[in-house]
PDB file with SEQRES, HELIX, SHEET and CRYST1 records, atoms N, CA, C and O in Angstrom:
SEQRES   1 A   71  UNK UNK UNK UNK UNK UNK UNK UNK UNK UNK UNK UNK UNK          
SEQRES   2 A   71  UNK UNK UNK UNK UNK UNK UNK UNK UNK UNK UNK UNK UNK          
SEQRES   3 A   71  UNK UNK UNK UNK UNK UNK UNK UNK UNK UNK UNK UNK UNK          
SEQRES   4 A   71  UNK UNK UNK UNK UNK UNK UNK UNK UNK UNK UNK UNK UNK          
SEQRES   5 A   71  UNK UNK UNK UNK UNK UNK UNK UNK UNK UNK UNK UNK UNK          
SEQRES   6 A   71  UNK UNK UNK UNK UNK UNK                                      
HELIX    1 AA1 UNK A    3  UNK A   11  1                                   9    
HELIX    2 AA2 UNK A   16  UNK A   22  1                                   7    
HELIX    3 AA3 UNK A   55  UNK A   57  5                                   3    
HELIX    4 AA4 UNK A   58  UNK A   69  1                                  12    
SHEET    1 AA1 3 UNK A  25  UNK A  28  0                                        
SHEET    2 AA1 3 UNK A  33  UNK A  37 -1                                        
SHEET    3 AA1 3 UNK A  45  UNK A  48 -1                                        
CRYST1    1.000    1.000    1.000  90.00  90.00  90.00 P 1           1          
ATOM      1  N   UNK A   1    -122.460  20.355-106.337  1.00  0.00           N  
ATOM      2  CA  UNK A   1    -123.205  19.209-106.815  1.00  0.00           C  
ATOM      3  C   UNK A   1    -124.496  19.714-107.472  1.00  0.00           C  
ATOM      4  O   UNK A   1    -125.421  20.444-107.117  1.00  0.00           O  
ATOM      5  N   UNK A   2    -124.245  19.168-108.347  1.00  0.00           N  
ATOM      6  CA  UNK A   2    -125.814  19.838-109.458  1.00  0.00           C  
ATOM      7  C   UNK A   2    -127.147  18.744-109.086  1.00  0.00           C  
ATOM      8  O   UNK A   2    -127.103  17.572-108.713  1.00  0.00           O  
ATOM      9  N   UNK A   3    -128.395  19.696-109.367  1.00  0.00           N  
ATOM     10  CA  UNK A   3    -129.697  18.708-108.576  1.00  0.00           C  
ATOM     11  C   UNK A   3    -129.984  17.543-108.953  1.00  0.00           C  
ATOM     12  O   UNK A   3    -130.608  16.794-108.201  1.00  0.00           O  
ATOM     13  N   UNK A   4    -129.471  17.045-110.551  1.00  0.00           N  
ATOM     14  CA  UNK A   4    -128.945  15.883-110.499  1.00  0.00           C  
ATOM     15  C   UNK A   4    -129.138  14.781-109.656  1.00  0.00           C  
ATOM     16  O   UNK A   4    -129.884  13.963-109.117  1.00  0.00           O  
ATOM     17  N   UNK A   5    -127.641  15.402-109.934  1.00  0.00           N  
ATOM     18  CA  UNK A   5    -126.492  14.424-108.888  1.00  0.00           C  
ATOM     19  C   UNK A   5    -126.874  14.226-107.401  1.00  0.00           C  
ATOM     20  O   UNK A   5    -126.466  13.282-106.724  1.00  0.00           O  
ATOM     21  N   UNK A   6    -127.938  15.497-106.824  1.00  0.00           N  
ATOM     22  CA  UNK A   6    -128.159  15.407-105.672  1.00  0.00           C  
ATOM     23  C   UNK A   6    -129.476  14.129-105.702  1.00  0.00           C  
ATOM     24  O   UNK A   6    -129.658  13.227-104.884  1.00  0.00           O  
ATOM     25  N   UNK A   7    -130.241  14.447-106.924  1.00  0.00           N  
ATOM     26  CA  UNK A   7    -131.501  13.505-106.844  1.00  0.00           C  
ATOM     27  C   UNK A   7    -130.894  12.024-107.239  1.00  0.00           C  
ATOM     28  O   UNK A   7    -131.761  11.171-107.047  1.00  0.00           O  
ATOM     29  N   UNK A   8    -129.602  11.437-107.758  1.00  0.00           N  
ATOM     30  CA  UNK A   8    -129.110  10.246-107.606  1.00  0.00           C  
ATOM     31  C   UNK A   8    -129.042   9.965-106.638  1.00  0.00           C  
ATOM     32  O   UNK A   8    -129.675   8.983-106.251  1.00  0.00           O  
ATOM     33  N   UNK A   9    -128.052  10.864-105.584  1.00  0.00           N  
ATOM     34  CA  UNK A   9    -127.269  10.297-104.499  1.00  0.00           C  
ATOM     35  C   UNK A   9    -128.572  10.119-103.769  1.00  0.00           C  
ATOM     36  O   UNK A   9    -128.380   9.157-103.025  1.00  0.00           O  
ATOM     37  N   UNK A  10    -129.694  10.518-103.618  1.00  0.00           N  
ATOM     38  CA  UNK A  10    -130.877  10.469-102.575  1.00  0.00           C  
ATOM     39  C   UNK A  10    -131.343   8.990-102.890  1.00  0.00           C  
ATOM     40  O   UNK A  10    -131.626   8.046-102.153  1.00  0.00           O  
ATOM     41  N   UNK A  11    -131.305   9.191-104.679  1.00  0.00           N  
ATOM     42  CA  UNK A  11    -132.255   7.634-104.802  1.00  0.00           C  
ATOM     43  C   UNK A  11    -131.486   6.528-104.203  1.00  0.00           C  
ATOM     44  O   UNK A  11    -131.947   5.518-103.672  1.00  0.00           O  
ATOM     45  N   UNK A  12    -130.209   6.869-104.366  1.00  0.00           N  
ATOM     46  CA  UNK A  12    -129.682   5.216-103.894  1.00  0.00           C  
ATOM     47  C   UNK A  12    -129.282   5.591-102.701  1.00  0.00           C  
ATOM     48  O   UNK A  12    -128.518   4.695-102.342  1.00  0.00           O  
ATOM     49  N   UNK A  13    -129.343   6.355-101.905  1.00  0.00           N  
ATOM     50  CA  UNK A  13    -129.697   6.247-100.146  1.00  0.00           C  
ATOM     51  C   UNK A  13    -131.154   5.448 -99.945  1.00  0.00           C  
ATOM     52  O   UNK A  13    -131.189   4.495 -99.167  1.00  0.00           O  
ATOM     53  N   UNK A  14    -132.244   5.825-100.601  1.00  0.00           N  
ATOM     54  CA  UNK A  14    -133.149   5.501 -99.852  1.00  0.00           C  
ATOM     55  C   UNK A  14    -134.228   5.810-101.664  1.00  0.00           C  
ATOM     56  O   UNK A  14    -134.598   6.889-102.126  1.00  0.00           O  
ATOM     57  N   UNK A  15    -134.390   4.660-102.134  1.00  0.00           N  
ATOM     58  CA  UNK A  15    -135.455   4.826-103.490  1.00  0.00           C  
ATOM     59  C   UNK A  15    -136.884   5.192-103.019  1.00  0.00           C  
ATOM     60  O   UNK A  15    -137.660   5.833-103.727  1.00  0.00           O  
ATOM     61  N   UNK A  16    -137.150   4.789-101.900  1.00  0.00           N  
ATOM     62  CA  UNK A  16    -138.736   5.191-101.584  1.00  0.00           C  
ATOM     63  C   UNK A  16    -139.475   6.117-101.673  1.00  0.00           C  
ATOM     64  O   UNK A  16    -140.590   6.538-101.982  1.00  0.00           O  
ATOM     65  N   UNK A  17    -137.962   6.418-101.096  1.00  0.00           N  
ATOM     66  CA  UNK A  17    -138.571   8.167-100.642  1.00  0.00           C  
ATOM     67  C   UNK A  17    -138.765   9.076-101.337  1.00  0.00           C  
ATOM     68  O   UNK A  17    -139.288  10.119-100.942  1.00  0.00           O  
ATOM     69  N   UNK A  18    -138.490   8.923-102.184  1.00  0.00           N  
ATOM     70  CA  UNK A  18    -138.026   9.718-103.568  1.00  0.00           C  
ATOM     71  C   UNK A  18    -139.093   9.171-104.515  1.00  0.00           C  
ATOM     72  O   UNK A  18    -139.263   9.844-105.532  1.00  0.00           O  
ATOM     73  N   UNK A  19    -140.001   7.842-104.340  1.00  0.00           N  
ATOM     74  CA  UNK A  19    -140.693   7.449-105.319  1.00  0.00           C  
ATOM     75  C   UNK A  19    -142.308   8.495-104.135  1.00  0.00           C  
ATOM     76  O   UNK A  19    -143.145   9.317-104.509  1.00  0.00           O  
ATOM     77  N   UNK A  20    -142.151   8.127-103.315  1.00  0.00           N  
ATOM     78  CA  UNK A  20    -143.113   8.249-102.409  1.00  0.00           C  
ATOM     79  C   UNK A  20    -143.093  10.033-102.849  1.00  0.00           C  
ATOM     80  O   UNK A  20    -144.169  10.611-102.698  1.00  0.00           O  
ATOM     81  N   UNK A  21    -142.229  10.638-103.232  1.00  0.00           N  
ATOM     82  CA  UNK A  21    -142.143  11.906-102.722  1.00  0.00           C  
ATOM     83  C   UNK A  21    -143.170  12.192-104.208  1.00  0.00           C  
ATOM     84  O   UNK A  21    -144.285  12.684-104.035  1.00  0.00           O  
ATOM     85  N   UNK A  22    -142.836  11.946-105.219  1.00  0.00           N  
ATOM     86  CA  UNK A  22    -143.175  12.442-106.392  1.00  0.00           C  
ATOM     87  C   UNK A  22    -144.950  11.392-106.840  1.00  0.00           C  
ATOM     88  O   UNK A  22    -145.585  11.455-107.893  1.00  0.00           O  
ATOM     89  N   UNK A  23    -145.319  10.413-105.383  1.00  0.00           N  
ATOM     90  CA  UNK A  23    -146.225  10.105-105.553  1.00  0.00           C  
ATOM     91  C   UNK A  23    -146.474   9.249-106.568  1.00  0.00           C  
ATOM     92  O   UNK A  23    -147.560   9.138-107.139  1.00  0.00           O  
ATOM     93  N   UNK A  24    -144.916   8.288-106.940  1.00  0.00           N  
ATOM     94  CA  UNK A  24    -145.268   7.439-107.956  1.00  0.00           C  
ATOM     95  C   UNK A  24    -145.590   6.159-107.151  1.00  0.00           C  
ATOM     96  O   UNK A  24    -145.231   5.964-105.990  1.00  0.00           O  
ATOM     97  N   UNK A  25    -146.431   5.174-108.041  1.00  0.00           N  
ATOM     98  CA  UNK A  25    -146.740   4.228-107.441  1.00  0.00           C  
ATOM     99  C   UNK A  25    -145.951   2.863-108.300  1.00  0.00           C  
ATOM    100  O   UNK A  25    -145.763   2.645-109.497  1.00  0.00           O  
ATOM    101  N   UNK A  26    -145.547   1.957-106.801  1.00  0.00           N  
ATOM    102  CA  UNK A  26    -144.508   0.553-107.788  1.00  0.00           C  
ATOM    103  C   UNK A  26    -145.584  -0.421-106.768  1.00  0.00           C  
ATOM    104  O   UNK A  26    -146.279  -0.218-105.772  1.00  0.00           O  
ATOM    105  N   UNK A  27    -145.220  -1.712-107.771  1.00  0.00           N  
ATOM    106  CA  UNK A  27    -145.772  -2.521-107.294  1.00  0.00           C  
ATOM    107  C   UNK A  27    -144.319  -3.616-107.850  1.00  0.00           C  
ATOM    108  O   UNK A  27    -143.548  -3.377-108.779  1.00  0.00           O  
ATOM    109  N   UNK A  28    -144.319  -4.439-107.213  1.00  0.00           N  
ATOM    110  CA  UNK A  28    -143.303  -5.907-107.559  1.00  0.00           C  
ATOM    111  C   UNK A  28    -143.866  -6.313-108.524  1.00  0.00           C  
ATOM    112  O   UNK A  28    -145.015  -6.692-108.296  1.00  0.00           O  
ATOM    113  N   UNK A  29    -143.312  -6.448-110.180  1.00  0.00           N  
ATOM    114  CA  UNK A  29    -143.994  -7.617-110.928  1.00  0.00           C  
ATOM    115  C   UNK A  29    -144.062  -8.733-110.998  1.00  0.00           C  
ATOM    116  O   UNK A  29    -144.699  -9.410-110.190  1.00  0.00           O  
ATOM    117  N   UNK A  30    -143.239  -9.336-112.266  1.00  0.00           N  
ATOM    118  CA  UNK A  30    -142.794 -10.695-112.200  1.00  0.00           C  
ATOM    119  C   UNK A  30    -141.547 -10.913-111.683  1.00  0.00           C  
ATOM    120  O   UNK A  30    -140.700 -10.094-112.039  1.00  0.00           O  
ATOM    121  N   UNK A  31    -141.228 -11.692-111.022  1.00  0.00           N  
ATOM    122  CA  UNK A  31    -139.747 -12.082-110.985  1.00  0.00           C  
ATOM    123  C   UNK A  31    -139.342 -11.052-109.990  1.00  0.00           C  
ATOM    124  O   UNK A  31    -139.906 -11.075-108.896  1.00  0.00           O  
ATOM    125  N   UNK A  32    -138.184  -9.902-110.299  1.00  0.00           N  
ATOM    126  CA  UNK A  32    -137.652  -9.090-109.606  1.00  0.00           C  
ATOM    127  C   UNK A  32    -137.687  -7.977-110.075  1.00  0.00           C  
ATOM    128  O   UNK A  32    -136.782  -7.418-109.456  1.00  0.00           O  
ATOM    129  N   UNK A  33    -138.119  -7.234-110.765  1.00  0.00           N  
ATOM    130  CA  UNK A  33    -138.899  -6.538-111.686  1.00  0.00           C  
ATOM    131  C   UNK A  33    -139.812  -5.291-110.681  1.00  0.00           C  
ATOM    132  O   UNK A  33    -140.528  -5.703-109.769  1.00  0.00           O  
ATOM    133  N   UNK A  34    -139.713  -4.002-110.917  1.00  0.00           N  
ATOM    134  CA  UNK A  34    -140.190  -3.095-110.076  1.00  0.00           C  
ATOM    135  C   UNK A  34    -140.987  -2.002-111.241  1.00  0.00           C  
ATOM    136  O   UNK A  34    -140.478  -1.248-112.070  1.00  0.00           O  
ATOM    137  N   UNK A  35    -142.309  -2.249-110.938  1.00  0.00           N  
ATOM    138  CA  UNK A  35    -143.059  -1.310-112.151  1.00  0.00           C  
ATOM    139  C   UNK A  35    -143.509  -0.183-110.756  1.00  0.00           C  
ATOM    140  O   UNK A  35    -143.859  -0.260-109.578  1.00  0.00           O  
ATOM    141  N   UNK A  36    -143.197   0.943-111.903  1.00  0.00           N  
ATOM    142  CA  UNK A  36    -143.569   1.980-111.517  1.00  0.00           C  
ATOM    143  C   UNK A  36    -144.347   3.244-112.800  1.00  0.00           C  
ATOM    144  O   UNK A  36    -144.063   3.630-113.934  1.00  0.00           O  
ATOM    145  N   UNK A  37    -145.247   3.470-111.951  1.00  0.00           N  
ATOM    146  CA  UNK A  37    -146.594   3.863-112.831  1.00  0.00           C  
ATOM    147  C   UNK A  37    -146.949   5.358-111.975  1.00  0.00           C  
ATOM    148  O   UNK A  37    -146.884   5.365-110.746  1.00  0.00           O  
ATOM    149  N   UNK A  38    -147.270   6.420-112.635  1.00  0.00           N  
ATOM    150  CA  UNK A  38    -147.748   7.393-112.026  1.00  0.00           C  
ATOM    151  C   UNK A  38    -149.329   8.147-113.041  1.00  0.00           C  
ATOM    152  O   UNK A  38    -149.588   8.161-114.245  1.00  0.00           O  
ATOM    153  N   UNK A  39    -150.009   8.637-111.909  1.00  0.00           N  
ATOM    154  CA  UNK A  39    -151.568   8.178-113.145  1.00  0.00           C  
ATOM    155  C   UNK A  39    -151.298  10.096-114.118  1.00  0.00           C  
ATOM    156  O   UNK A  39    -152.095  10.638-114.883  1.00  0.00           O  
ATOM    157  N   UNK A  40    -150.579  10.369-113.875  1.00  0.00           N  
ATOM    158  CA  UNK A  40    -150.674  11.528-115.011  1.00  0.00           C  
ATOM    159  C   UNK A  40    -149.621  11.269-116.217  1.00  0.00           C  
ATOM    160  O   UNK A  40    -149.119  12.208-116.836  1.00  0.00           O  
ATOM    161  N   UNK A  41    -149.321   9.862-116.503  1.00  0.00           N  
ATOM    162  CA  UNK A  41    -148.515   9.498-117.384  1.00  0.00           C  
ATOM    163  C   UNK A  41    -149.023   8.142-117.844  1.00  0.00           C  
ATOM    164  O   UNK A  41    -149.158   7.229-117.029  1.00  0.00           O  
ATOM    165  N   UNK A  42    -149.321   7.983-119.198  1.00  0.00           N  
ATOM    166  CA  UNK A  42    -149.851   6.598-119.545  1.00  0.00           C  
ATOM    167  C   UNK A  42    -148.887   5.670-120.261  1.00  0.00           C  
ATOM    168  O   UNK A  42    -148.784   5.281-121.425  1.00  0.00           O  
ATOM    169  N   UNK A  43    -148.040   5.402-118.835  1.00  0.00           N  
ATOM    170  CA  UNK A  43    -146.922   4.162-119.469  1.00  0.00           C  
ATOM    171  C   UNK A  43    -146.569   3.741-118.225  1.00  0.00           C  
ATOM    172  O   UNK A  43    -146.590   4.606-117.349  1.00  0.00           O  
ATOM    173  N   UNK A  44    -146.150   2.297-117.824  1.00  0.00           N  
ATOM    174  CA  UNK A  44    -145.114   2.271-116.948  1.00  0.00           C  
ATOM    175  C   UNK A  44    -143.740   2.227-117.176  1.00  0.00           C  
ATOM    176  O   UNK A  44    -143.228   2.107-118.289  1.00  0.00           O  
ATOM    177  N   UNK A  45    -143.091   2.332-116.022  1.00  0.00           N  
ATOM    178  CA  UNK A  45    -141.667   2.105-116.235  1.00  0.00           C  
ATOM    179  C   UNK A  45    -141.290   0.692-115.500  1.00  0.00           C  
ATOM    180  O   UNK A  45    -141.559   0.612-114.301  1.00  0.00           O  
ATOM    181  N   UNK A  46    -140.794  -0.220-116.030  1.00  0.00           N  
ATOM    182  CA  UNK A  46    -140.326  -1.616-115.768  1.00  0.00           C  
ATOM    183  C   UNK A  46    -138.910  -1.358-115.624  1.00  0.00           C  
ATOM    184  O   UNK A  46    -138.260  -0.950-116.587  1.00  0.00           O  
ATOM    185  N   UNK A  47    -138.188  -1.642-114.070  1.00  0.00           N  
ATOM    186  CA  UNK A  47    -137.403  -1.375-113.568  1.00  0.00           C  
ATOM    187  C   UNK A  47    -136.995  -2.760-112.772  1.00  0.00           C  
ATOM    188  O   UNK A  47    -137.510  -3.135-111.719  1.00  0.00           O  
ATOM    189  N   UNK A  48    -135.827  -3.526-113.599  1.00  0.00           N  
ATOM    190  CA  UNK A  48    -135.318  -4.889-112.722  1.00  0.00           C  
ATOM    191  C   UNK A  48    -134.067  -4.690-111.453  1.00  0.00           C  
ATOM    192  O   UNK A  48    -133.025  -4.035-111.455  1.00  0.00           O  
ATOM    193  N   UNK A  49    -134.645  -5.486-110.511  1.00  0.00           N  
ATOM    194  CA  UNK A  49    -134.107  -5.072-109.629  1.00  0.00           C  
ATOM    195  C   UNK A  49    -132.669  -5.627-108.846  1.00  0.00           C  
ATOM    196  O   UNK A  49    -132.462  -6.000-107.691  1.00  0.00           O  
ATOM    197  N   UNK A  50    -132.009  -5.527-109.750  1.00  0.00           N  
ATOM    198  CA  UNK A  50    -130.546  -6.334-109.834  1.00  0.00           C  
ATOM    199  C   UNK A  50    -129.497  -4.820-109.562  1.00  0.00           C  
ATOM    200  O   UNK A  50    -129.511  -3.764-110.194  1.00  0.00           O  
ATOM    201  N   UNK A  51    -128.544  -5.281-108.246  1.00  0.00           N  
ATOM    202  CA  UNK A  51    -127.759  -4.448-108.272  1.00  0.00           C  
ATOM    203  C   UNK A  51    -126.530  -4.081-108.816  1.00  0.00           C  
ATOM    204  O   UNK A  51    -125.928  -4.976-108.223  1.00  0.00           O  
ATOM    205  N   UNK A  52    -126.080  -3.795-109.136  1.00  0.00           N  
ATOM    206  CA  UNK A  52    -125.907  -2.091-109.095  1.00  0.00           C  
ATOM    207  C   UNK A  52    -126.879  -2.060-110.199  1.00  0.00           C  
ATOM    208  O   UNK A  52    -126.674  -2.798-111.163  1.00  0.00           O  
ATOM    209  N   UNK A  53    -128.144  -1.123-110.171  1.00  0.00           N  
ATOM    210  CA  UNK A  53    -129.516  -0.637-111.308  1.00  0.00           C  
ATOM    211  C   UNK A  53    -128.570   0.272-112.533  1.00  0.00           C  
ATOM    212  O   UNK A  53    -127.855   1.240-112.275  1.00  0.00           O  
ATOM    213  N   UNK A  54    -128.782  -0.308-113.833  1.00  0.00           N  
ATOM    214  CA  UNK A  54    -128.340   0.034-114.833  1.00  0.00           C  
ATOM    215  C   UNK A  54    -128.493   1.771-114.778  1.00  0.00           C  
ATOM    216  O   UNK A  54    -129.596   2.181-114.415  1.00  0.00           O  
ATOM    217  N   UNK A  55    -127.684   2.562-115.042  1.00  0.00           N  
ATOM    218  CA  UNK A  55    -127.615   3.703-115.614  1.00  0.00           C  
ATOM    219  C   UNK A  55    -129.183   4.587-116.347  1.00  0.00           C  
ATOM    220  O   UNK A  55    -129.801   5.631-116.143  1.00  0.00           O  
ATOM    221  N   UNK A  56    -129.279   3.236-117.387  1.00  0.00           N  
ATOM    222  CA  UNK A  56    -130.666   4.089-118.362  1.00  0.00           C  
ATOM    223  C   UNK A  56    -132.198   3.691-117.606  1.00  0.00           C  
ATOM    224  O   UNK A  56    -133.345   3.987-117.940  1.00  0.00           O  
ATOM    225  N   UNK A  57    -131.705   2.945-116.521  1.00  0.00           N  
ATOM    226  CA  UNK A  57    -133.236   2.972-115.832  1.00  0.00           C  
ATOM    227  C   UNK A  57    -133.116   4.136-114.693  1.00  0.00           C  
ATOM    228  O   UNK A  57    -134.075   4.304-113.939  1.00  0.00           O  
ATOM    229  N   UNK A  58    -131.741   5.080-114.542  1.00  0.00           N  
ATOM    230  CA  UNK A  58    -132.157   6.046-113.486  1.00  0.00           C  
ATOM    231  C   UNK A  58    -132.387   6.929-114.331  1.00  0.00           C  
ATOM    232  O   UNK A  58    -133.043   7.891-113.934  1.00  0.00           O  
ATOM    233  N   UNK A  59    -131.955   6.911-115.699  1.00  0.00           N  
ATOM    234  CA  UNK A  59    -132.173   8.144-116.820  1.00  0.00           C  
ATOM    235  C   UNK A  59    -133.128   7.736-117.402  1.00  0.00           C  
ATOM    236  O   UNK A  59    -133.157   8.241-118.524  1.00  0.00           O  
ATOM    237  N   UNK A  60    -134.143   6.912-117.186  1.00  0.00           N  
ATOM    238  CA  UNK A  60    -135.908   6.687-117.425  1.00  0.00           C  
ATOM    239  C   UNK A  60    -136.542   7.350-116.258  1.00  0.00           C  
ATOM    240  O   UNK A  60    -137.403   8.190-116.521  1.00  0.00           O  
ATOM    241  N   UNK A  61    -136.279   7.130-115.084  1.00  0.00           N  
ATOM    242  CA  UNK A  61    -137.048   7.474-113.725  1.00  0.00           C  
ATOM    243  C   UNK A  61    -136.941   8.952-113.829  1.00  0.00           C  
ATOM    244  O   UNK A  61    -137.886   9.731-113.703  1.00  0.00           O  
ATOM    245  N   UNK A  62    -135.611   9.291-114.088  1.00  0.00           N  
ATOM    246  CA  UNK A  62    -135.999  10.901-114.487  1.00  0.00           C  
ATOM    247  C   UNK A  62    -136.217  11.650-114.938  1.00  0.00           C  
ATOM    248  O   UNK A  62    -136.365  12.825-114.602  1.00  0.00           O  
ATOM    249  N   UNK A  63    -136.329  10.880-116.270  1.00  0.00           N  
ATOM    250  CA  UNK A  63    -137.083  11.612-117.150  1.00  0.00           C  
ATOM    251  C   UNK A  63    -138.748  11.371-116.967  1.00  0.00           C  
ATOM    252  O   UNK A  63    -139.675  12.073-117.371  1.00  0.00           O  
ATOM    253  N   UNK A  64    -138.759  10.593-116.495  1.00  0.00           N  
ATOM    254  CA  UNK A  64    -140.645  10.534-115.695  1.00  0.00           C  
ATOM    255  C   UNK A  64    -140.776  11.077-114.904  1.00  0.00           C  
ATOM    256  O   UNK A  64    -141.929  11.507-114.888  1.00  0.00           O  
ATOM    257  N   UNK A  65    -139.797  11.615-113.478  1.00  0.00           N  
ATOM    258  CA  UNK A  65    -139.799  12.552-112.368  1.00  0.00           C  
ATOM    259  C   UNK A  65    -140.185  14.186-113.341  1.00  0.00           C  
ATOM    260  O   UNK A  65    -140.981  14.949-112.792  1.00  0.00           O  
ATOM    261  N   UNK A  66    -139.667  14.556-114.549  1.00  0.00           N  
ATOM    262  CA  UNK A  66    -139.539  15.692-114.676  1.00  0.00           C  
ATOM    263  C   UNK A  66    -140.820  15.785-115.655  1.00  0.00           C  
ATOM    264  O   UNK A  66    -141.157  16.962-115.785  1.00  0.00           O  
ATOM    265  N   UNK A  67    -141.822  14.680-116.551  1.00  0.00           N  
ATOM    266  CA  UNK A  67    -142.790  14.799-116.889  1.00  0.00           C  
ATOM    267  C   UNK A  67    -143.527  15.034-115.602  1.00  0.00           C  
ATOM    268  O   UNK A  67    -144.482  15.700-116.001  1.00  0.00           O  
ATOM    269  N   UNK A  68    -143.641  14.928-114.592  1.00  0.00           N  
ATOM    270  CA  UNK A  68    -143.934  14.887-113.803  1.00  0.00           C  
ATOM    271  C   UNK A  68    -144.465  16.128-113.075  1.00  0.00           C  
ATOM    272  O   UNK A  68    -145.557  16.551-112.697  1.00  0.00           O  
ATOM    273  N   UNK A  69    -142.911  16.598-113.050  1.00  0.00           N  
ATOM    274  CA  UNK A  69    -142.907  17.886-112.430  1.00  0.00           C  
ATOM    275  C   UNK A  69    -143.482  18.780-113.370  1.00  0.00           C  
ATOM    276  O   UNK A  69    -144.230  19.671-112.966  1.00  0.00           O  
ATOM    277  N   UNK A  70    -143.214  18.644-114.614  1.00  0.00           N  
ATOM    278  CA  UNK A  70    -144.012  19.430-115.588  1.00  0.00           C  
ATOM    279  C   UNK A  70    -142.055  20.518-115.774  1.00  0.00           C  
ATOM    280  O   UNK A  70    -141.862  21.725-115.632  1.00  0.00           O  
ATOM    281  N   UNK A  71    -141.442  19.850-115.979  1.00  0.00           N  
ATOM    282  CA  UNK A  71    -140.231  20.201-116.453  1.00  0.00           C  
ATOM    283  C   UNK A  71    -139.578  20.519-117.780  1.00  0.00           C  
ATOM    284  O   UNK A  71    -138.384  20.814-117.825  1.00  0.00           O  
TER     285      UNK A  71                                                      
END                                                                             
């Protein structure tokens, strides 16, 4: 399993932890709507929170995890 795939399968065990880990911060917006903002990046990411979470919002989150990391 490539790190990926390992950092999917984690998010949808448990999204927190994984937001908590990389120190991003969400707040609930409008509606059902999950913004997540980290302060060494000047954008948020608007993330609705309807299940099963679309594909290109886990391929937004990680591509902000890896600005992040400095990847």
């Amino acid at each position: 399993m490539s790190k990926i795939d390992k950092l999917i399968e984690k998010l949808r065990n448990n999204p927190r932890n994984i937001l908590d880990k990389y120190e991003l911060e969400y707040i609930w917006g409008k509606g059902d709507h999950l913004n997540v903002r980290h302060p060494k990046i000047n954008y948020i990411l608007i993330i609705p929170a309807h299940k099963p979470i679309q594909p290109i919002y886990t391929i937004k989150l990680l591509k902000m995890i890896d600005e992040i990391s400095g990847e």
